[in-house]
C-alpha positions in Angstrom: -44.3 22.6 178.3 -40.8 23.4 176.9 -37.5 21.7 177.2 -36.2 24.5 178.9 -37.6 26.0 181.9 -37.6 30.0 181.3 -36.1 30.9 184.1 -33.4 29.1 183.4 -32.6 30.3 180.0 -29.1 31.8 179.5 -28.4 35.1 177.9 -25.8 37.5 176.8 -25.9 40.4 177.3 -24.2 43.4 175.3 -24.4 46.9 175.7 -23.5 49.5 172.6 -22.7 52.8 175.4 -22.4 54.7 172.4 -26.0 54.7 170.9 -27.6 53.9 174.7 -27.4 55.9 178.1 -26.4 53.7 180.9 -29.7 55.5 182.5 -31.4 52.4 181.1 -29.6 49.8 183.2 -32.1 49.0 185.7 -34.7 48.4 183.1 -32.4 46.4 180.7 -32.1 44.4 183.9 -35.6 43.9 185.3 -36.5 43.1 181.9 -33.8 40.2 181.3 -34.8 38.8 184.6 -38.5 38.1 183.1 -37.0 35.1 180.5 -33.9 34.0 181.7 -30.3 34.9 183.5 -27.8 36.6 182.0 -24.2 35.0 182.2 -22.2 37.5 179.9 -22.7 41.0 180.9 -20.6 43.4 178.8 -20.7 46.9 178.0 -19.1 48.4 174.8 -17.8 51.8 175.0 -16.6 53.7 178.3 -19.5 54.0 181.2 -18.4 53.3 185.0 -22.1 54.5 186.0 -23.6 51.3 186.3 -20.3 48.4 186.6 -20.1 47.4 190.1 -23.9 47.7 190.7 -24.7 45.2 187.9 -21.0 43.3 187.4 -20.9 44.3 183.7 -17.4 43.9 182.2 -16.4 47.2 180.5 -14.9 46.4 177.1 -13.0 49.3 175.4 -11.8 49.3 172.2 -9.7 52.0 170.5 -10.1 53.2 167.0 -7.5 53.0 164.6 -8.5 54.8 162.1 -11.2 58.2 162.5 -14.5 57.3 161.1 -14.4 54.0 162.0 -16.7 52.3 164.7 -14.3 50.0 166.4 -16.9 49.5 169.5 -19.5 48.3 166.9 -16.6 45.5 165.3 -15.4 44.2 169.1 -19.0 43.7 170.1 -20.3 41.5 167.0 -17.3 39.4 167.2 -17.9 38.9 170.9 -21.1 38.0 170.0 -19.6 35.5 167.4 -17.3 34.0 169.6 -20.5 33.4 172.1 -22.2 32.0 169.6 -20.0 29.1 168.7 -19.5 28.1 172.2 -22.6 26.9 172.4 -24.2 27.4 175.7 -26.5 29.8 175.4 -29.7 30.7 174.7 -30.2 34.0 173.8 -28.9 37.3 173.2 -30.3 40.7 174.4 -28.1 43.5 172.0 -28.6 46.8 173.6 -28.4 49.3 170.7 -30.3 52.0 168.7 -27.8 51.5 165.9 -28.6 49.9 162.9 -25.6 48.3 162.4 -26.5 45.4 164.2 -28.9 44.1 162.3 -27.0 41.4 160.2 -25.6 40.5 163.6 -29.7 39.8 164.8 -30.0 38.2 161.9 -27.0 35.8 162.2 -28.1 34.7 165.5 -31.3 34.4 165.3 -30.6 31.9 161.5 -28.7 30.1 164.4 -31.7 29.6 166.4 -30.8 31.6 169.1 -33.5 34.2 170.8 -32.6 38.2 170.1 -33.8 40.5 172.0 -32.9 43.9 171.6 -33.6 47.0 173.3 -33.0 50.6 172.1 -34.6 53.8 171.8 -37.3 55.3 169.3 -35.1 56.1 167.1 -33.9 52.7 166.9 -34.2 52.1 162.8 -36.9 49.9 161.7 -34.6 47.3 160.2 -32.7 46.1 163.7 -36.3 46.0 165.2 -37.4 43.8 162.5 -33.9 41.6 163.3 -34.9 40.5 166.6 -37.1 38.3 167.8 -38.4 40.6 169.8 -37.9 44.1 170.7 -38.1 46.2 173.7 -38.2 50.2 173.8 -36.2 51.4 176.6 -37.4 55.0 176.9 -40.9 54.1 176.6 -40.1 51.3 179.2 -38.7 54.2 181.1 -41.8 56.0 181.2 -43.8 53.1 182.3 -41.4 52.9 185.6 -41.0 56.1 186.4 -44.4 57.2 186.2 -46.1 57.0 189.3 -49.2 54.7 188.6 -47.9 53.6 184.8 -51.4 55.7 183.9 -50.0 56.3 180.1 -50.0 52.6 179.8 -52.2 50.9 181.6 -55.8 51.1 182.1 -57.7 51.8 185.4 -59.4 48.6 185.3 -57.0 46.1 184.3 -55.1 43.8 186.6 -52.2 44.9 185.5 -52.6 48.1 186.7 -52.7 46.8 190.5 -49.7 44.6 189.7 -46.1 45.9 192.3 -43.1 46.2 189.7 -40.6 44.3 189.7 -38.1 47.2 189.9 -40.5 48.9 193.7 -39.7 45.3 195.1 -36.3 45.0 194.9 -35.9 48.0 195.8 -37.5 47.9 199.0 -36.0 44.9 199.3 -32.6 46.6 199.1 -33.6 49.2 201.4 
């Protein structure tokens, strides 16, 4: 048995809006709550669709100069800043960007946990960064379809298994 209970593991959590709809929230969420809690919520770019639901703190950063990504720079030195405090850990970087890649890297030298979550198009080399790696629109598919057929088979347990997402919301309702 670990030191640390997994439930109990803390986790930051930032968001590149840019290069991932805020459509994914829920998911991003539901699949957080699985390993740990996440005590930094942030979002990077300008989204109000999901703020007040999830207490994420909008972060927005102008550019100076055109053809510069100035949401990319706040983020990583958030994540920097987090990182020498100390207390926490993990990270979950929501991005299909590639430019985040040394940043996975970085923290994970650190001994930290990475998890990132993007889209397919995500490239190979910030997949290959984190520890692990979740796939939000495939993720998406699994939730929203109505028996997760595409990804589950008839006869495993799985497939009998409530979601985490159905409870809460009937929970909530």
């Amino acid at each position: 048995m670990s030191d640390i209970n997994e439930v109990t593991k803390k986790y930051a959590l930032l968001i590149d809006s840019d290069n991932v709809s805020a459509k994914y929230v829920a998911i991003i969420f539901d699949e957080l709550s699985r390993v740990g809690y996440t005590t930094v919520r942030k979002i990077y770019g300008w989204t109000k669709d999901c703020l007040l639901t999830y207490s994420i703190q909008p972060v927005q950063q102008f550019a100076y100069t055109t053809g510069k990504n100035a949401t990319d720079s706040i983020m990583i030195i958030d994540a920097m800043d987090l990182l020498y405090k100390g207390n926490l850990d993990g990270f979950c970087l929501v991005s299909s960007d590639s430019d985040f890649t040394s940043l996975a890297v970085r923290l994970r030298e650190a001994g930290k946990e990475v998890i990132g979550m993007g889209e397919m198009k995500t490239p190979k080399a910030f997949v290959s960064a984190c520890t692990n790696f979740k796939r939000l629109d495939l993720l998406d598919r699994d939730y929203n379809s109505d028996e997760g057929e595409d990804y589950k088979s008839a006869d495993s347990d799985e497939a009998e298994l409530t979601s985490l997402r159905d409870i809460k919301q009937t929970i909530y309702s």
